[in-house]
C-alpha positions in Angstrom: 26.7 7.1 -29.5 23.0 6.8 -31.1 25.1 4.6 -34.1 27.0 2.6 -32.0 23.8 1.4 -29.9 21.7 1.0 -33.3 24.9 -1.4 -33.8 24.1 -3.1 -30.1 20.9 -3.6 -30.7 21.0 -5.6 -34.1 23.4 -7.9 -31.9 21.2 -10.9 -30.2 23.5 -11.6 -27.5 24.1 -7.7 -26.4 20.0 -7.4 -26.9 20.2 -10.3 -24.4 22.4 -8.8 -22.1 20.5 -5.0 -22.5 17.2 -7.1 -21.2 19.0 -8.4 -18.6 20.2 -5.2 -17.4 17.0 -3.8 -17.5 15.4 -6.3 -15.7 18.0 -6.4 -13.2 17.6 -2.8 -12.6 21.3 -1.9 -13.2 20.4 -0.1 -16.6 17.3 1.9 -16.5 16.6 4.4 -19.1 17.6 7.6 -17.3 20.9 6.6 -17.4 20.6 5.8 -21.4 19.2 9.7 -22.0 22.2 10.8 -19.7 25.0 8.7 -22.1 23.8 10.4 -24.8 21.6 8.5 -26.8 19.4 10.5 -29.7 16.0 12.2 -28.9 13.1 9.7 -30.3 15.1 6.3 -29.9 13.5 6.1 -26.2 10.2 4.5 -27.4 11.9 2.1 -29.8 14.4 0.2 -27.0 11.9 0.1 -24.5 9.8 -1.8 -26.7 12.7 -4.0 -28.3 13.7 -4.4 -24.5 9.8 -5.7 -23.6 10.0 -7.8 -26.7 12.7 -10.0 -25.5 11.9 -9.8 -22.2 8.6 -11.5 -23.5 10.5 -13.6 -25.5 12.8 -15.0 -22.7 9.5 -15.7 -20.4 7.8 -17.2 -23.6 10.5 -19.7 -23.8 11.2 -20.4 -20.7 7.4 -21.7 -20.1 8.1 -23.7 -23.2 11.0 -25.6 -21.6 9.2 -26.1 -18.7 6.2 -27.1 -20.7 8.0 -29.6 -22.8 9.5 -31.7 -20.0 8.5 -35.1 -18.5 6.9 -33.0 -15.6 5.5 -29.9 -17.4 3.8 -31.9 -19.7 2.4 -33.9 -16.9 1.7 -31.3 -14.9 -0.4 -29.8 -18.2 -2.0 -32.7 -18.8 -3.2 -32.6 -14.6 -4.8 -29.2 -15.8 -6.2 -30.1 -18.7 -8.0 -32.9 -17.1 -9.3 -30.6 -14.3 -10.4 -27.9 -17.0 -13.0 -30.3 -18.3 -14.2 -32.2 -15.7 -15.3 -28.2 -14.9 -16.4 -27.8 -18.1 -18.2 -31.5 -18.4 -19.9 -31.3 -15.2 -21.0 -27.6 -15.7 -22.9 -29.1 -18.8 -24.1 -32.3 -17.6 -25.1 -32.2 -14.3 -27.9 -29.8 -14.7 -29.0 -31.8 -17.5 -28.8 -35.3 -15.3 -30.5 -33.2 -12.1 -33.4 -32.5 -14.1 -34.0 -36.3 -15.1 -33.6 -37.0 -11.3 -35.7 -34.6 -10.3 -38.1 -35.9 -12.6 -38.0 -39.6 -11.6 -38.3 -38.6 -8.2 -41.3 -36.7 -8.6 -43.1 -39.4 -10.4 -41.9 -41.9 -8.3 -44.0 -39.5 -5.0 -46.9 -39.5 -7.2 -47.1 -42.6 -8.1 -47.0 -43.7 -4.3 -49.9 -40.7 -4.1 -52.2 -42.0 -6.3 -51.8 -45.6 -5.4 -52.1 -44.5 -1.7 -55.2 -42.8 -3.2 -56.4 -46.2 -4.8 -55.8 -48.7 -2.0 -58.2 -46.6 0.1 -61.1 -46.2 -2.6 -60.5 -50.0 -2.7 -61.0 -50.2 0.9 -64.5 -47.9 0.5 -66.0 -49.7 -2.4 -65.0 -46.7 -4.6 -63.9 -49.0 -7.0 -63.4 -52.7 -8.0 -60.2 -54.5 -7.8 -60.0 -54.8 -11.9 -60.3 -50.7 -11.8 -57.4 -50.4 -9.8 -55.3 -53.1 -11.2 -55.7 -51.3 -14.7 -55.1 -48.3 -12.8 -52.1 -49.3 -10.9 -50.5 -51.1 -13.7 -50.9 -47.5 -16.4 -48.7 -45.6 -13.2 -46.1 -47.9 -13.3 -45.7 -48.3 -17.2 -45.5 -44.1 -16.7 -42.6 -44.8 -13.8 -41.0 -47.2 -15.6 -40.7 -44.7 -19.1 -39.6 -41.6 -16.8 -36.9 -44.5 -15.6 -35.6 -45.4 -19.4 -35.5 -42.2 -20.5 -34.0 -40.4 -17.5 -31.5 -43.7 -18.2 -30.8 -42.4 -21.7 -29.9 -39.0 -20.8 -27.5 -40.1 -18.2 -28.8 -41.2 -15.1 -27.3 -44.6 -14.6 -26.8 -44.5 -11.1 -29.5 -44.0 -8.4 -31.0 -40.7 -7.8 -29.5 -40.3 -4.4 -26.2 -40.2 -6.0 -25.1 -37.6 -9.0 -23.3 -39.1 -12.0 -21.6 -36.3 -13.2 -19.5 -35.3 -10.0 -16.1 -33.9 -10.2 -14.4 -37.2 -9.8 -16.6 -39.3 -12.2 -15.9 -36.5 -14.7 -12.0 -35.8 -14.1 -12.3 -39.7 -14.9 -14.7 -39.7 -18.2 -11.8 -37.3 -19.3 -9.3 -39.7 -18.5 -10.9 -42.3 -20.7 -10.9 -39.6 -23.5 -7.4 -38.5 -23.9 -6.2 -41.9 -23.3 -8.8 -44.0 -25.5 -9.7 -46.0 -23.3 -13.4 -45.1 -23.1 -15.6 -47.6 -20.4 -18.8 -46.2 -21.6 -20.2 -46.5 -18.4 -20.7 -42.6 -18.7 -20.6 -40.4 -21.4 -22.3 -37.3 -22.4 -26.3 -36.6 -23.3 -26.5 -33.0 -24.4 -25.4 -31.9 -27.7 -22.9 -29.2 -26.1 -21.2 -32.1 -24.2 -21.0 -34.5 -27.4 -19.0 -30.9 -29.5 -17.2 -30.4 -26.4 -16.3 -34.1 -26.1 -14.7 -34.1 -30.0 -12.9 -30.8 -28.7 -11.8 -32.3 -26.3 -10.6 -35.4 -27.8 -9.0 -33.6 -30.8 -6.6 -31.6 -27.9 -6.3 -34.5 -25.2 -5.1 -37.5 -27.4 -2.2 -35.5 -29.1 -1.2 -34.1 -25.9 -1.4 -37.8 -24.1 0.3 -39.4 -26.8 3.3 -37.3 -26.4 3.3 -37.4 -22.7 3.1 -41.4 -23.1 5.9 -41.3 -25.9 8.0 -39.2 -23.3 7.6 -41.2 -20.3 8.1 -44.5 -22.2 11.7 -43.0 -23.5 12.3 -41.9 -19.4 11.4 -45.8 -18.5 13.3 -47.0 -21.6 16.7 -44.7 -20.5 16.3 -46.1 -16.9 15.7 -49.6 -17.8 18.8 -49.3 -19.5 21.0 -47.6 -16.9 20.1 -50.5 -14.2 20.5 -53.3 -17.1 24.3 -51.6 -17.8 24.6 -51.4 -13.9 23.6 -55.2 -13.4 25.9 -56.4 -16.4 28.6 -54.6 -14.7 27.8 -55.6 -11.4 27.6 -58.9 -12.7 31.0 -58.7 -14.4 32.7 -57.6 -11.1 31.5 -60.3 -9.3 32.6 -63.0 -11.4 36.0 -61.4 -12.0 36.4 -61.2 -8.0 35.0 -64.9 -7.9 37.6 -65.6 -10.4 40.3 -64.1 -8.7 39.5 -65.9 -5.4 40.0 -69.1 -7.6 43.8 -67.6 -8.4 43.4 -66.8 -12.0 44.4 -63.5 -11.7 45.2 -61.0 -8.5 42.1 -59.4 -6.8 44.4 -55.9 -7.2 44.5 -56.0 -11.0 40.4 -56.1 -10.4 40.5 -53.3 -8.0 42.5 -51.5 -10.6 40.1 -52.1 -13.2 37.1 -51.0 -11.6 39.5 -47.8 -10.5 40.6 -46.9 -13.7 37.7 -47.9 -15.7 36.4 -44.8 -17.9 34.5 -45.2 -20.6 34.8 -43.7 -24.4 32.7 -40.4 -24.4 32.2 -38.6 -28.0 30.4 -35.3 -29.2 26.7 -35.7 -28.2 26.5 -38.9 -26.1 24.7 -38.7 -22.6 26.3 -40.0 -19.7 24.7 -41.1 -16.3 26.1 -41.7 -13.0 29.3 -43.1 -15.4 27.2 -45.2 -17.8 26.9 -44.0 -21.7 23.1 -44.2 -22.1 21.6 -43.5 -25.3 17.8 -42.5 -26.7 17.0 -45.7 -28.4 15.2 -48.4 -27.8 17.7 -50.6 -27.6 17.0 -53.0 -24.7 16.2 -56.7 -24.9 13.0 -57.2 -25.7 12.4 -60.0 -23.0 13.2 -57.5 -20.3 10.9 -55.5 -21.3 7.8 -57.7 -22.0 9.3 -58.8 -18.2 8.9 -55.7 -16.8 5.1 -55.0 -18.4 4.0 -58.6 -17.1 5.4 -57.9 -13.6 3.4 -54.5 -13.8 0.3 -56.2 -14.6 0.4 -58.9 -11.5 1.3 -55.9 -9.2 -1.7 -54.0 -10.5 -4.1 -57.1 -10.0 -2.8 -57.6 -6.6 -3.3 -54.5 -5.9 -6.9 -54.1 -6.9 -8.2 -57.4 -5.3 -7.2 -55.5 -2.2 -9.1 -52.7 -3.3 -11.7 -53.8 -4.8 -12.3 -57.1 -3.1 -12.2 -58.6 -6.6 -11.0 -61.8 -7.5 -7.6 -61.6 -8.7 -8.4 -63.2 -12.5 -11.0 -60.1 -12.4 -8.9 -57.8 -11.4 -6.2 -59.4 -14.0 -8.9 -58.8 -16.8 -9.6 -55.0 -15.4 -5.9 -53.9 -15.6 -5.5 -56.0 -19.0 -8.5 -54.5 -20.9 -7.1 -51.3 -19.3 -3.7 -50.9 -20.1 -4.5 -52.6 -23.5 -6.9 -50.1 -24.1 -9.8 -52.0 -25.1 -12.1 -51.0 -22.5 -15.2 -52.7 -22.3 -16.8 -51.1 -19.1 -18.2 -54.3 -17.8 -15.4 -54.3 -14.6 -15.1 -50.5 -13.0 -13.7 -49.7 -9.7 -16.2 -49.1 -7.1 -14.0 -46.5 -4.8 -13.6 -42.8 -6.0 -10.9 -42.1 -3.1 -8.9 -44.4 -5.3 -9.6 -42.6 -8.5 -6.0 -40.9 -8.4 -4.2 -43.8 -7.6 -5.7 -45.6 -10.2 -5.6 -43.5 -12.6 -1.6 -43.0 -12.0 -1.6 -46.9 -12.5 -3.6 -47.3 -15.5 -1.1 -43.9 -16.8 2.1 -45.5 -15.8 0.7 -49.0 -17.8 0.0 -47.0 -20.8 3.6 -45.5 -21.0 5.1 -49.1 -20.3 3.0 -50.3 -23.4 4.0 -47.6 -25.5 7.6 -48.4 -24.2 7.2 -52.1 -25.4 5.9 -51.4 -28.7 9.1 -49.3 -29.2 11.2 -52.0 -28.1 9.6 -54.2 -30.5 9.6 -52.0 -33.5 12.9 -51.3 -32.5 14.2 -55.4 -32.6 12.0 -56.1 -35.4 13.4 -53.2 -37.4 17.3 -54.5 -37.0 16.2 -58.0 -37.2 14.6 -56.8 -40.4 18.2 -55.1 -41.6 20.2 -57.7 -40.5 18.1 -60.4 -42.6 18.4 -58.2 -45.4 22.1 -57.9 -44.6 22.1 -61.5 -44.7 20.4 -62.1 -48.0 23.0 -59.3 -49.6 25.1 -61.8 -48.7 24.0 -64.9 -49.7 22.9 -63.2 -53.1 26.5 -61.7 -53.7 28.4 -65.4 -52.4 26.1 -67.0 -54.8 26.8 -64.9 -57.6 30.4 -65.1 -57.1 30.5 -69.0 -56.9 27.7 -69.1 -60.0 30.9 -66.6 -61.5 33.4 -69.1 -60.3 31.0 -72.2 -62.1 30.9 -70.5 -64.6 35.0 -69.6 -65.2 35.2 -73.5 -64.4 32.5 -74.5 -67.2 34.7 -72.9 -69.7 37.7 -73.9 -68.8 36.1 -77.8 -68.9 35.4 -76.9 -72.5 38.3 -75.2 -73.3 40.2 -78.4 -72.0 37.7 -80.7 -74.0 38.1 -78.5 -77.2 41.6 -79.3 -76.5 41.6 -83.2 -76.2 39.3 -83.3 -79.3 41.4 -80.9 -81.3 44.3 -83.6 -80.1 42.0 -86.9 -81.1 41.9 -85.0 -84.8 45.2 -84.4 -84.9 45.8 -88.4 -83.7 43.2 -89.6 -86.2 44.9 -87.5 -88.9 48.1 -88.5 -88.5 47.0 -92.5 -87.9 45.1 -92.5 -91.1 48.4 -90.6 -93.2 50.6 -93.4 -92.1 47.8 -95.9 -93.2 48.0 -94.4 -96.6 51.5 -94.2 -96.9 52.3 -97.2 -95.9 49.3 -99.0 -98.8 50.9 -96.5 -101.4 54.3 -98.1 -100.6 53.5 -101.4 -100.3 51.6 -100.7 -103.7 54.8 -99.6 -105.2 56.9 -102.2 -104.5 55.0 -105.3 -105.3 53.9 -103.3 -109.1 58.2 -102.5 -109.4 59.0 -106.3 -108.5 59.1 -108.8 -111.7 56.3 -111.5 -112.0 58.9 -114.3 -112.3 60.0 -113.5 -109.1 56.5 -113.7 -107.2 56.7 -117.0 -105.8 60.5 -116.4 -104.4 61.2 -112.9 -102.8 63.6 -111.4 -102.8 65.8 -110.1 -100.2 64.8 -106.6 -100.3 61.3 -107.5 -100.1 62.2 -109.7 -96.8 63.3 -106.6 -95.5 60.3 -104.7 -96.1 57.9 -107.0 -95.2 60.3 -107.4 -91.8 60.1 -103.5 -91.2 56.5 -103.5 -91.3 54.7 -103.1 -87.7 52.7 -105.9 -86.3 49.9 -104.2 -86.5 50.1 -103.9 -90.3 46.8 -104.2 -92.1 48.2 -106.1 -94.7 48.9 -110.2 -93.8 49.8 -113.0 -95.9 48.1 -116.5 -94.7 50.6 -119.3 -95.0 49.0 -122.2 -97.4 48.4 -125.5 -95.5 49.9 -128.2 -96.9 48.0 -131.2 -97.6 48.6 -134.3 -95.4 48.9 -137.7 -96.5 48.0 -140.8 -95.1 
């Protein structure tokens, strides 16, 4: 029995099952020591039994992690971690340079209450307590710049670093936005703010990546729902004009299915896949539309004027952030910041569009100039087959013109050689009267003979 369980446990799927059982209660250990299981192999299952029990909570929390709204919800407690941590470090720091402003700002008053009324006794002169007057409020006003420099940019009734303002200077960490209207004084807040940067942006960026794919895949189910909406209703408009039967329409929105494979994702009966794949125009749509919503929204808020509240969600969602338009409301702070969150993911979803487009207008250009280059080689081939067969021809003609020539000037020379002949074989006597054999010749000769005799003119008398 002690083999065959060794033989169990090496098996993932019956390990599986064993830590089921034992977390179920319906296999506890007494009843392994009653079916005869080997002294000393207690020890060793309950521990492989606690390892994959830890194992199966370990990835559970990792699925729920990894999804839209674990990593979401992580990202909620990682932003609430350090505002704790950031205002546990700064606010002391800030309270101290309040403090201090708002002592010397009492004994300023003090002393210059103190003044006026050695003024008013003839204690001193009215030079004395201008000079006077004027050295307290050079001290006030350098208590003032440098409590400014450690952080104190609002009044000293009201804290910078409360748990809102700081929950927000960690938004504008993690998402790079960065207003600088606050930021940390203290050396431990400036470490903690690279920590904190170094964690946050990686885990922001893949909660952005994750939400634009989630818009993308829904953008994309109501885009196939519209085309087919649209499709429906212009086949039913058609059919009312009698092109074809409004039953053959029924019957094709009945026994419509679509052409599932291995892999693909189907939802609510449309085949939706992961990439980006989506017009480009919709998309940019869809961002622009976000962006008058948002300014709208906080010229309600923020009784802004709605080109400034264009420019505060622009420089926002663009993440420039210059800091010189903030919101003036904390209670909106989680609104807002589910806005600006929301923007970010639709940017990130429209740069993935547009990579996306450019890359396949990319490959279909160079799909395009494979083949241009490959019809222009085969007509330059084709030219080329054409060239030689043009010389071939005119080797031809001229090899024939040769031949011509040849033969032309043979016939030349045969004829001189006979015409040579005959007159050297007829007698001199007989030069002036031919004969009849020379008659013939000189009949068979072609008109275009060389060879002509000029008749002699016979003088005239008057």
């Amino acid at each position: 029995m002690g083999d065959e369980y060794e033989i169990l446990l090496r098996d993932d799927s019956a390990r599986a099952r064993l830590a089921n059982d034992l977390d179920d209660g319906s296999f506890t250990m007494e009843e392994e020591d009653a079916s005869g299981l080997a002294e000393g192999k207690d020890g060793k299952t309950a521990s492989r039994a606690c390892f994959l029990k830890i194992k199966k909570i370990l990835r559970t929390i990792y699925r729920a992690v990894s999804s839209v709204v674990g990593l979401l919800i992580l990202l909620v407690v990682y932003s609430v971690i350090g505002a704790l941590i950031f205002r546990a470090i700064e606010a002391p720091h800030e309270k101290e340079h309040r403090d201090n402003i708002t002592s010397n700002r009492e004994e300023t008053l003090e002393v210059l209450q103190e003044l006026s009324s050695n003024l008013s006794r003839g204690l001193v002169n009215e030079t004395q307590w201008n000079l006077m007057a004027r050295g307290l409020l050079l001290r006030y006003e350098e208590t003032v710049v440098i409590a400014q420099k450690n952080g104190v940019v609002n009044s000293t009734s009201t804290p910078t670093w409360t748990f809102w303002q700081s929950m927000f200077f960690c938004g504008t960490i993690y998402t790079t936005i960065g207003y600088g209207h606050i930021a940390p004084s203290t050396d431990l807040g400036r470490m903690m703010t690279m920590v904190y940067a170094a964690i946050g942006i990686p885990l922001a960026l893949v909660c952005l990546a994750d939400l634009g794919k989630h818009f993308t895949l829904g953008l994309k189910l109501l885009w196939a729902f519209s085309r087919r909406y649209c499709n429906c209703r212009k086949k039913m408009r058609n059919a009312r004009r009698g092109k074809y039967a409004t039953d053959d329409v029924e019957g094709d929105k009945a026994t419509k299915t679509i052409d599932v494979k291995p892999g693909d994702k189907v939802y609510y009966g449309y085949k939706i896949d992961d990439e980006f794949n989506i017009p480009i125009s919709v998309a940019i749509g869809i961002l622009v539309l976000y962006i008058f919503l948002g300014a709208f929204m906080y010229a309600l808020w923020e009784r802004w004027s709605f080109l400034e509240s264009f420019y505060f969600v622009f420089i926002s969602i663009s993440t420039i952030g210059f800091g010189d338009v903030l919101p003036a409301h904390p209670k909106f702070f989680l609104l807002s910041s589910v806005y600006v969150f929301i923007g970010l993911s639709l940017v990130s979803m429209c740069v993935n569009v547009a990579i996306e487009f450019f890359s396949k207008t990319i490959d279909k250009a160079k799909v395009n100039i494979d083949r241009a280059k490959t019809k222009a080689r085969e007509k330059a081939k084709e030219a080329k087959e054409k060239m030689h067969e043009v010389s071939k021809t005119i080797d031809r003609a001229k090899d024939r013109a040769k031949e011509r020539v040849t033969e032309a000037r043979d016939r030349v020379t045969d004829f001189a050689h006979v015409k040579r002949k005959s007159t050297r074989d007829s007698p001199s006597s007989n030069r002036g009267s031919p004969s009849s054999d020379d008659v013939k010749s000189e009949t068979a000769t072609p008109k275009s003979s060389p060879i002509s005799e000029t008749p002699e003119k016979t003088p005239t008398t008057t």
